[in-house]
TITILUM-797266 format. One line per field, with one value per residue: residue number from 0; z, x, y of N, C-alpha, C in turn. Coordinates in Angstrom, 3 decimals, m for minus. Layout:
num (NUM	...) $
n.z (Z	...) $
n.x (X	...) $
n.y (Y	...) $
ca.z (Z	...) $
ca.x (X	...) $
ca.y (Y	...) $
c.z (Z	...) $
c.x (X	...) $
c.y (Y	...) $
//
This chain:
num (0	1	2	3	4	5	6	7	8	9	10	11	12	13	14	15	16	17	18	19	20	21	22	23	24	25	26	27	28	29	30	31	32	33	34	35	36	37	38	39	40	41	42	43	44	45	46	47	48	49	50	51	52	53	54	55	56	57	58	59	60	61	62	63	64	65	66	67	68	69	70	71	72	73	74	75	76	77	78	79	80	81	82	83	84	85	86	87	88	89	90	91	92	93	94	95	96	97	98	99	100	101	102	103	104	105	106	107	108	109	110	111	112	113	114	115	116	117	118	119	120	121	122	123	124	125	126	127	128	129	130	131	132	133	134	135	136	137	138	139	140	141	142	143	144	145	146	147	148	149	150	151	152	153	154	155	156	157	158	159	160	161	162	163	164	165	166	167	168	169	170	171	172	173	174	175	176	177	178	179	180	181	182	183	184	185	186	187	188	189	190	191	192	193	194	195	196	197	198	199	200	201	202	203	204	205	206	207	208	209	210	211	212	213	214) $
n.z (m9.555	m11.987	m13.114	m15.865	m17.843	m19.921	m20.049	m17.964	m18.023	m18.414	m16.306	m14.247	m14.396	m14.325	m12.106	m10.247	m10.663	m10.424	m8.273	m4.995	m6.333	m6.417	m5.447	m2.369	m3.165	m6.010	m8.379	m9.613	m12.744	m15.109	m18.040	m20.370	m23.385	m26.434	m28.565	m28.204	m25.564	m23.865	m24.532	m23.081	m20.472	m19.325	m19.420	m17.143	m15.312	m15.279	m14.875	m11.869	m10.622	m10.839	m11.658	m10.971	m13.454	m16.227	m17.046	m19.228	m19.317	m21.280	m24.015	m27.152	m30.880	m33.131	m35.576	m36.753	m36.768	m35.455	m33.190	m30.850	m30.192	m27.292	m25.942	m23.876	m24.831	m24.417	m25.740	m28.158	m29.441	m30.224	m32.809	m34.969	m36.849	m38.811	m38.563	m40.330	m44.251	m46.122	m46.496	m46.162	m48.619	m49.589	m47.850	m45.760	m43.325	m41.393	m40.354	m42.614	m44.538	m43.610	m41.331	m38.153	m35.644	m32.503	m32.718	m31.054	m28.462	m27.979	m25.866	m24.577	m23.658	m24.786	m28.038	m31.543	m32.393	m34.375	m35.878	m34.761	m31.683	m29.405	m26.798	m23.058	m21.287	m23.037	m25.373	m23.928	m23.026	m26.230	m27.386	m29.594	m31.166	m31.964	m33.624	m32.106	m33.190	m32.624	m33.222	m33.941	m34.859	m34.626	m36.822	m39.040	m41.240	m42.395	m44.929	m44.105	m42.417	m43.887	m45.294	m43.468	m42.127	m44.890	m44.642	m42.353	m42.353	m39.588	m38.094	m35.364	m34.018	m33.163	m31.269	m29.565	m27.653	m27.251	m28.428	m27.872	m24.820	m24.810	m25.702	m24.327	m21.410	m22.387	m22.877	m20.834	m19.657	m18.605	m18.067	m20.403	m20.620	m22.400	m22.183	m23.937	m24.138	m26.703	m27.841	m30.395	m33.979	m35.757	m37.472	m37.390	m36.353	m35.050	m31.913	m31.058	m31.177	m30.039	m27.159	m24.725	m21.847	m21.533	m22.511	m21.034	m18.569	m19.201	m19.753	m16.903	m16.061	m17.385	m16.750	m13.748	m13.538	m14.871	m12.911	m10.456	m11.339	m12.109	m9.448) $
n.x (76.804	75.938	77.363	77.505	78.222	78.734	78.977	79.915	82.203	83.697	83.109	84.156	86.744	86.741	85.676	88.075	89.972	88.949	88.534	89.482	88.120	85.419	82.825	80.637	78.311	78.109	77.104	77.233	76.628	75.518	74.390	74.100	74.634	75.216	72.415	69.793	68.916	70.846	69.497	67.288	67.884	69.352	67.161	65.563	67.058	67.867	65.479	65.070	67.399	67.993	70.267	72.420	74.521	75.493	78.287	78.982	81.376	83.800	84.938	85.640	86.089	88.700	88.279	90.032	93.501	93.952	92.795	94.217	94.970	94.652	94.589	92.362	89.794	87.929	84.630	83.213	81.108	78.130	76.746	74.578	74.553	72.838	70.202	67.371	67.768	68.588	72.069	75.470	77.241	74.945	73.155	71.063	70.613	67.820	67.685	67.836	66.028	64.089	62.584	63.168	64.900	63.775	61.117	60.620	59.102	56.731	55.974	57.653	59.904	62.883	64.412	64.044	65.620	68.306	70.705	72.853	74.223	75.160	77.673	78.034	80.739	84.322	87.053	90.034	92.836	94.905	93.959	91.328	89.002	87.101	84.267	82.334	80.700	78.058	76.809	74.252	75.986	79.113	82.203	82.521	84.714	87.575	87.109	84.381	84.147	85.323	83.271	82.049	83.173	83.523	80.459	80.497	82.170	83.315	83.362	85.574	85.677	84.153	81.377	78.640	76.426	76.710	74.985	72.153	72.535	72.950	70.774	68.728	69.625	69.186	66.243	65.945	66.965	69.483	73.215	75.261	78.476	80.785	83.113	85.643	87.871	89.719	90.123	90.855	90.862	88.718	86.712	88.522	88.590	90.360	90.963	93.587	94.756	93.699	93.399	92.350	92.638	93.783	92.944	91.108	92.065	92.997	90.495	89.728	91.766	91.386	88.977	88.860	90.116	87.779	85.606	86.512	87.246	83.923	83.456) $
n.y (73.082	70.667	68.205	66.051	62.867	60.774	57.807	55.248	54.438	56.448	58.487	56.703	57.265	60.126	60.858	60.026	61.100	64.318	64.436	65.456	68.215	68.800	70.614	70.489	70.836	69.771	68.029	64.681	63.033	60.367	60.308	58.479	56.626	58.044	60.532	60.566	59.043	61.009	63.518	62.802	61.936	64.277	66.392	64.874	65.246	68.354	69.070	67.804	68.238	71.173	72.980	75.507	75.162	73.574	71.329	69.351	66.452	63.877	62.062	62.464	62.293	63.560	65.885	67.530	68.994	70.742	69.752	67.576	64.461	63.026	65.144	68.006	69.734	72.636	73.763	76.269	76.103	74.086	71.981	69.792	66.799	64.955	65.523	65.822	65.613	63.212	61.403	61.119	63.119	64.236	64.868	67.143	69.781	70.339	72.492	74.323	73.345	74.859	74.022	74.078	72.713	73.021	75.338	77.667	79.892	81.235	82.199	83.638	82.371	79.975	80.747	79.890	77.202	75.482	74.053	74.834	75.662	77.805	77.993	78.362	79.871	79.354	78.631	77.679	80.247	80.036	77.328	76.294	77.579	76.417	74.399	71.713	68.626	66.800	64.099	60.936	58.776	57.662	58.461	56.174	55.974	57.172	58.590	58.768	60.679	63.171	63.981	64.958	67.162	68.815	69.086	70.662	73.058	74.343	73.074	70.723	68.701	65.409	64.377	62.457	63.405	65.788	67.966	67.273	67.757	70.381	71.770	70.982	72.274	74.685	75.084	75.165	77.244	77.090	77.286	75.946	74.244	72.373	70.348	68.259	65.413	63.925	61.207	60.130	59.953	60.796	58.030	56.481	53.329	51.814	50.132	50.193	51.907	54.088	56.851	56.829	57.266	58.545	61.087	61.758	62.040	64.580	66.086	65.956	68.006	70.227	70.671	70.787	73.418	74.848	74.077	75.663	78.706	78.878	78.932) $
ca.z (m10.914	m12.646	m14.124	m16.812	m18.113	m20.901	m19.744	m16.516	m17.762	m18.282	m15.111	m12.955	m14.589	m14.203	m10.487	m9.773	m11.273	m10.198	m6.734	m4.469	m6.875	m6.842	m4.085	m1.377	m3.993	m7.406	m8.838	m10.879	m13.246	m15.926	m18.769	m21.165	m24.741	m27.636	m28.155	m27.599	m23.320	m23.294	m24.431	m21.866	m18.967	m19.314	m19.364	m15.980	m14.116	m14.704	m13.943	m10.765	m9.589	m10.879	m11.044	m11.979	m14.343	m16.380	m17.404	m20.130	m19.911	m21.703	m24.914	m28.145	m31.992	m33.491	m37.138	m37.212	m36.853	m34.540	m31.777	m30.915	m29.633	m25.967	m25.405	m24.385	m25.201	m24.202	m26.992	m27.867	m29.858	m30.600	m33.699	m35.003	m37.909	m38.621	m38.086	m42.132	m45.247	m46.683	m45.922	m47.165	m49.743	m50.012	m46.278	m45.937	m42.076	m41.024	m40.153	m44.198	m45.271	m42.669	m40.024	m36.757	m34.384	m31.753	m33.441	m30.531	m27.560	m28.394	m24.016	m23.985	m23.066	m25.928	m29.366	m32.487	m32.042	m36.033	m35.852	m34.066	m30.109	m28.413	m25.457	m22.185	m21.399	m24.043	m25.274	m22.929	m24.355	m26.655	m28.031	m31.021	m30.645	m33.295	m32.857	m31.927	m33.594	m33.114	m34.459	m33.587	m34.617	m34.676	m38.564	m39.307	m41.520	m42.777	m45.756	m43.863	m41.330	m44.456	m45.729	m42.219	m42.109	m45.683	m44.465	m41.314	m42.060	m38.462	m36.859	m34.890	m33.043	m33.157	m30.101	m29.796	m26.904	m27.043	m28.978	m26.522	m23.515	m24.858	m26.074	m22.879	m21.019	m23.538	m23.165	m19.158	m19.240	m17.711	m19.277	m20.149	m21.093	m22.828	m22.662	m24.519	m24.509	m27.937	m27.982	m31.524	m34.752	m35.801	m38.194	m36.844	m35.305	m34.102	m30.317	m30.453	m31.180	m29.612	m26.364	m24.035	m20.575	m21.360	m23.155	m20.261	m17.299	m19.368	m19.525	m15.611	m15.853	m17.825	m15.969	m12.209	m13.818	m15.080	m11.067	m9.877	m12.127	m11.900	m8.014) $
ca.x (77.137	75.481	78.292	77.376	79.236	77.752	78.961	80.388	83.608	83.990	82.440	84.758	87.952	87.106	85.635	88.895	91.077	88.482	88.824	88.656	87.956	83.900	82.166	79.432	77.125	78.006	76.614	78.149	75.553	75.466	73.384	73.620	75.111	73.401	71.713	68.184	69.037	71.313	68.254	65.609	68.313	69.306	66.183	65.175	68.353	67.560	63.638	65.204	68.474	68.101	71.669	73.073	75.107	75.848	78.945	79.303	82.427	83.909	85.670	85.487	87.309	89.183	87.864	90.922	94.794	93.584	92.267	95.375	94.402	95.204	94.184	90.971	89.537	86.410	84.226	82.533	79.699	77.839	76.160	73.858	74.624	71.971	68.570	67.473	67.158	69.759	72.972	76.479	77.355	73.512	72.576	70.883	70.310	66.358	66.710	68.254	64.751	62.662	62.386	64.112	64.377	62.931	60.699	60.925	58.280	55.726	55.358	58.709	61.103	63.625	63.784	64.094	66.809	68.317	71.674	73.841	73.470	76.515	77.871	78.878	82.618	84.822	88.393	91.485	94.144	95.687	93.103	91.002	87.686	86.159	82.849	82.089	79.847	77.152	75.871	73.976	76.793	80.543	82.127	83.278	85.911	88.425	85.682	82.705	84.559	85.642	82.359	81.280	84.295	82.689	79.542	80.294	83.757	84.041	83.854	86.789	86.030	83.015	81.005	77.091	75.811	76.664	73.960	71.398	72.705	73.047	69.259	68.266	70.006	68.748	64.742	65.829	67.901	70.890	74.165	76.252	79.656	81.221	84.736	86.022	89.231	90.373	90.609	91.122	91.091	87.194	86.728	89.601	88.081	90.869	91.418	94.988	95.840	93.254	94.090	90.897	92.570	95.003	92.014	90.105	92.629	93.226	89.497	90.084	93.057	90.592	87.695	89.109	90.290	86.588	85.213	87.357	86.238	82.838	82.693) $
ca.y (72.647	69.690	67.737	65.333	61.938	60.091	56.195	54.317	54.404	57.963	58.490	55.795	58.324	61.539	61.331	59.764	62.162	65.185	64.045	66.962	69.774	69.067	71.338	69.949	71.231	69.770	66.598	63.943	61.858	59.570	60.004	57.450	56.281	58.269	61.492	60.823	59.216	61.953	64.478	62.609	62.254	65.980	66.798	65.164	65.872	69.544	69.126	67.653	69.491	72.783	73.909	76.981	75.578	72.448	70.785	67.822	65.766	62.728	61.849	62.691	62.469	64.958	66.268	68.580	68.902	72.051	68.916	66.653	63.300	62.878	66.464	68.527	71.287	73.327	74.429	77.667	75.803	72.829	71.482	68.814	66.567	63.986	65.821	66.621	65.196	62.783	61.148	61.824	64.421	64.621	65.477	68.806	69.940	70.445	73.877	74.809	73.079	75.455	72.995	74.435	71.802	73.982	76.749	78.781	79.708	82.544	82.979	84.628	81.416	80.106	80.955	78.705	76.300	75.249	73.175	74.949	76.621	78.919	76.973	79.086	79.902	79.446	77.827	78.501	80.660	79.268	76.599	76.438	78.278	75.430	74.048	70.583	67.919	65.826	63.297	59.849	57.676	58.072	58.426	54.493	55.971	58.827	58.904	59.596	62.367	64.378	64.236	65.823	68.541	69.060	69.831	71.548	73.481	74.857	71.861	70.457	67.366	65.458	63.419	61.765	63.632	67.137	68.961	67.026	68.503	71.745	71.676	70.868	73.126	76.320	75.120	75.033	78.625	77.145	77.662	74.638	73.966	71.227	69.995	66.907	64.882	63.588	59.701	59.334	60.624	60.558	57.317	55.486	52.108	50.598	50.714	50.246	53.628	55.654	56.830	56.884	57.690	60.343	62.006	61.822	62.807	65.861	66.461	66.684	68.950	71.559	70.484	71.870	74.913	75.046	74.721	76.740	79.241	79.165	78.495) $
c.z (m11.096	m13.508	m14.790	m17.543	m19.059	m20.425	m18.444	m16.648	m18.233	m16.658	m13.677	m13.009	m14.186	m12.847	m9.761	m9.524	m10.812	m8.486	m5.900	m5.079	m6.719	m5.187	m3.831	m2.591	m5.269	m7.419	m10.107	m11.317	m14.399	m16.561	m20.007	m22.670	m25.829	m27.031	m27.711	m25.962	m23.186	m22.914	m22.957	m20.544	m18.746	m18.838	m17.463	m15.229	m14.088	m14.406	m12.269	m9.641	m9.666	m10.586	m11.737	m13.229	m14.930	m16.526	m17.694	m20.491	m20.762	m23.316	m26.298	m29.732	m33.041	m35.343	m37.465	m36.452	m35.651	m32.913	m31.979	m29.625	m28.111	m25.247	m24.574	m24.541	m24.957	m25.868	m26.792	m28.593	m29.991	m32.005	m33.922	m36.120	m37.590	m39.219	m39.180	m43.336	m45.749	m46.173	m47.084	m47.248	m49.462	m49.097	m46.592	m44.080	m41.937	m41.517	m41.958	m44.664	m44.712	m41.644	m39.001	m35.980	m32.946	m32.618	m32.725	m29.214	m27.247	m26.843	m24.012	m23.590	m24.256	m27.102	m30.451	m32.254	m33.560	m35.821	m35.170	m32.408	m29.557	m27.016	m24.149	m21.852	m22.841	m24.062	m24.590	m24.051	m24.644	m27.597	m28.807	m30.455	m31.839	m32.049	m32.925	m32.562	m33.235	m33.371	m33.752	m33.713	m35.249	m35.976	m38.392	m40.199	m42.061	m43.494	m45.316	m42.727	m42.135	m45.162	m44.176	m42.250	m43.518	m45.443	m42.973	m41.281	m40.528	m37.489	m36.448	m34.484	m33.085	m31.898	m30.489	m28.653	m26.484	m27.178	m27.907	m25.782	m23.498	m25.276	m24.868	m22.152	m21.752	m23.081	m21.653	m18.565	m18.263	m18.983	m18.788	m21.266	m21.305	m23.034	m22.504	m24.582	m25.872	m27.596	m29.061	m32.623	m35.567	m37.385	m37.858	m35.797	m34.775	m32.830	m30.108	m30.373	m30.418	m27.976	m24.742	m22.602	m20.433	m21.502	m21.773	m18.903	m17.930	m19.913	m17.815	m15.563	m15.900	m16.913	m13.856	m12.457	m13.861	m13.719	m10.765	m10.439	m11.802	m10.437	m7.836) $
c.x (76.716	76.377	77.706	78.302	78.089	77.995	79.418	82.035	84.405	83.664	83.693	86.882	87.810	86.402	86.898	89.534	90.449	88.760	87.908	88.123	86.185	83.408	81.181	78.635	77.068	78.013	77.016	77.214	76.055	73.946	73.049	73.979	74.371	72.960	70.530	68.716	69.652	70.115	67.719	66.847	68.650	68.525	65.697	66.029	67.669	66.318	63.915	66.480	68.188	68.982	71.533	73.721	74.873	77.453	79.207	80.647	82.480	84.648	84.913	86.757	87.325	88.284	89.105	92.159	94.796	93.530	93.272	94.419	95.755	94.877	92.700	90.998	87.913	85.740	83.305	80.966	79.437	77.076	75.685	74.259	73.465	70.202	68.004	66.852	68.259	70.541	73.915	76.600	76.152	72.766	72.272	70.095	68.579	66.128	66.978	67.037	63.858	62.489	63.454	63.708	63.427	62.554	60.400	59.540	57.616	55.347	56.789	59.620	61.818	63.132	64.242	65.461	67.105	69.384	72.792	73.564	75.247	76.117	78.478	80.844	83.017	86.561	89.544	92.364	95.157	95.357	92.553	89.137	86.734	84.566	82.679	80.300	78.987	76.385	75.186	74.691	78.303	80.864	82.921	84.475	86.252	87.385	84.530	83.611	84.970	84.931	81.969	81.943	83.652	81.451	79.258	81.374	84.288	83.949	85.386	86.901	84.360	82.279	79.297	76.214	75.780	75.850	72.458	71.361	72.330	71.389	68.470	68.237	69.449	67.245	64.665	66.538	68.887	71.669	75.064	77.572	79.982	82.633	84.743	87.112	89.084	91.179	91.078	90.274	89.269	87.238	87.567	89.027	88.890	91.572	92.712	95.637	95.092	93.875	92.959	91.246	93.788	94.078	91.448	90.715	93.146	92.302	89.466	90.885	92.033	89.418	87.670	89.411	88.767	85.771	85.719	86.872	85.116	82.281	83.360) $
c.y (71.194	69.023	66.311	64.213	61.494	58.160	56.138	54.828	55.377	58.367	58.318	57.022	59.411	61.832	61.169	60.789	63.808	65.553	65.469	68.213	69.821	69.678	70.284	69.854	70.155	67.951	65.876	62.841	61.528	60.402	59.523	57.741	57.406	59.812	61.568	60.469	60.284	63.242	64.346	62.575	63.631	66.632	66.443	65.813	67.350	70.186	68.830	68.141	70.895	73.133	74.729	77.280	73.813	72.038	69.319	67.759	64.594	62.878	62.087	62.128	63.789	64.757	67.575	68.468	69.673	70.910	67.820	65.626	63.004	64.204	66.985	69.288	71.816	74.122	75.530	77.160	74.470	72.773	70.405	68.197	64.981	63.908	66.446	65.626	64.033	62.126	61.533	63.406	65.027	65.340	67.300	69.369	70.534	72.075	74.925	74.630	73.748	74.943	73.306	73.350	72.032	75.121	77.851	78.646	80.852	82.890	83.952	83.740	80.803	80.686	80.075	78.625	75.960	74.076	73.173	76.077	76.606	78.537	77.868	78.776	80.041	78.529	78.232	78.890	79.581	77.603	76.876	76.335	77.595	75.234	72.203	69.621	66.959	65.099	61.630	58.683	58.224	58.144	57.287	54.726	57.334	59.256	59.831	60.749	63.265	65.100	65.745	67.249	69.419	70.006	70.951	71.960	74.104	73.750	71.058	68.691	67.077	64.011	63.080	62.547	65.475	68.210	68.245	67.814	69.877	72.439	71.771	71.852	74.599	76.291	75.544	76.404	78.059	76.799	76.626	74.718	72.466	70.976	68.580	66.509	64.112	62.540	59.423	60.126	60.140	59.582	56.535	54.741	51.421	50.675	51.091	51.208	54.718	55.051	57.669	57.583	58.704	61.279	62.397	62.664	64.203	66.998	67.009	67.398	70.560	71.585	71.179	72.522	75.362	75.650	75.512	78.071	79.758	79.074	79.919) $
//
């Protein structure tokens, strides 16, 4: 298993807190702020491990009542917001205008990619089988996250590196999962309330059920 962190200080938490659960086998990387490094490190990691599987941790904000802050939750999908025409209200996603982000691979290996790609596993009983967002930059306020809920009603929770990974992983036929802890309520900038390392040690809680699991 190929486990995935997007910063340092996601990273320096959830090896802690993972401790013994990671087999001989399974690899713990960094790959960087942002969807595009996430894309290109994704991308080499699985030109150069070749696992069986992936898994992207790290924090996220909620877009719904469904995702309680301090929590995680595994998601069943991902989505893109960003990649299109517009901003706002006005935004209209690529693949609505014809434009699939991937248009597919006439040898027989993926097929057109649009905005949204079905993530392996799924939500533990008892969680909210939403889909996760996103986008190149966080929403700066309540405003712009209700715009987003707006334009993507099944979204739950929304992060910067998820639809990357999962892109990656699809062009590379390995099947990746994504579980996120819920720092803070998506648009809410002010540190004092979010809650970065509860989110995160209960990303590890789900995250060794996960190994376990799949080993």
């Amino acid at each position: 298993m190929l486990i995935l962190v997007p910063t340092a200080v996601e990273r320096t938490v959830l090896a802690d807190a993972l401790g013994g659960s990671l087999g001989p086998a399974d690899r713990f990387e960094l790959i960087g702020f942002g969807p595009i490094a996430a894309a290109a490190r994704a991308a080499q990691l699985l030109a150069e491990r070749r696992p069986t599987g992936v898994l992207l941790l790290g924090i996220a904000g909620s877009l719904s009542d469904a995702c309680r802050v301090g929590r995680a939750y595994q998601f069943r999908q991902v989505a893109c917001h960003g990649v299109g025409v517009g901003s706002g209200v006005d935004f209209i996603p690529a693949g609505r205008l014809g434009w699939p982000q991937w248009p597919g691979d006439n040898s027989g290996g993926s097929g057109a990619i649009g905005e949204e790609i079905a993530l392996s596993g799924g939500p533990a009983a008892g969680q909210p089988a939403g889909q996760l967002l996103s986008a190149c930059a966080a929403s700066a306020t309540a405003d712009e996250a209700a715009v987003r809920r707006q334009l993507f009603p099944a979204a739950v929770a929304e992060d910067m590196e998820g639809f990357a990974v999962a892109l990656a992983c699809q062009l590379a036929a390995v099947p990746c999962r994504i579980i996120r802890g819920i720092s803070n309520q998506a648009g809410d900038r002010d540190p004092a309330r979010w809650q970065i390392e509860p989110a995160l040690r209960a990303v590890a809680d789900l995250a060794r059920d996960t190994l376990e699991e799949t080993d």
